[in-house]
C-alpha positions in Angstrom: 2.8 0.4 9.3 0.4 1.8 6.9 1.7 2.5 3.3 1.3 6.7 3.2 3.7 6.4 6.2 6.2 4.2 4.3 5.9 6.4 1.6 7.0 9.3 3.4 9.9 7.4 5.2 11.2 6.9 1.8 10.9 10.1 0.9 12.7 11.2 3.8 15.7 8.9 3.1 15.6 9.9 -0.8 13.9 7.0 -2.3 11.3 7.7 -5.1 8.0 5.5 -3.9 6.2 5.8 -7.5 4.0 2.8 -7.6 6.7 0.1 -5.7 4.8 -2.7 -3.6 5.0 -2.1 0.1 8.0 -5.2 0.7 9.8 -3.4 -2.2 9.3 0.0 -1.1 10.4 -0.9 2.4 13.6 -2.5 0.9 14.7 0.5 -1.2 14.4 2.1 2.0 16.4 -0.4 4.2 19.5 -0.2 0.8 18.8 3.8 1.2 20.1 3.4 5.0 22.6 1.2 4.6 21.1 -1.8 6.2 20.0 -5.2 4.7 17.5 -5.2 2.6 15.7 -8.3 3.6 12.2 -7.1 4.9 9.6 -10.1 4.6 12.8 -12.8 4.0 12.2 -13.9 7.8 11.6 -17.7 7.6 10.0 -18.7 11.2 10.5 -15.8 12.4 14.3 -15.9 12.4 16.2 -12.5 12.7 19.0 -11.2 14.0 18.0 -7.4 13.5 16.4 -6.3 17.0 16.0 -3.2 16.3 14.6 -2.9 12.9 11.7 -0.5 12.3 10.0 -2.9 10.1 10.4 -6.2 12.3 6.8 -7.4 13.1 5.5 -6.0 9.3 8.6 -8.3 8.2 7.1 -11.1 9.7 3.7 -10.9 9.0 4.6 -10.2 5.5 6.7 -13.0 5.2 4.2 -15.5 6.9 1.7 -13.9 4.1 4.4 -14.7 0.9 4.9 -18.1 2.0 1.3 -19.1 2.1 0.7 -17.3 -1.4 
């Protein structure tokens, strides 16, 4: 999901995006709804959470922070 879309799903749930990384952004948003706030924690693809908007940016973004 691109970031101007994220920004205004945050919006929508109340959270300020100001200049917040997209994994951070995406986790103020996940506390904002009262769900876990674990996008790009996913190690090998492991998640319980099948319905999560974010699931397949989670993993990519996790796959990215591990090779960093």
């Amino acid at each position: 999901m691109n970031l101007t879309k994220i920004r205004s799903l945050a919006k929508d749930v109340g959270v300020k995006p100001a200049k917040k990384r997209k994994a951070d952004l995406i986790r103020s948003i996940q506390r904002a709804e009262g769900s876990f706030d674990c996008f790009a924690t996913a190690i090998n693809r492991d998640c319980d959470q099948q319905d999560c908007l974010w699931r397949e940016d989670c993993f990519a973004e996790a796959i990215k922070s591990r090779a960093a």
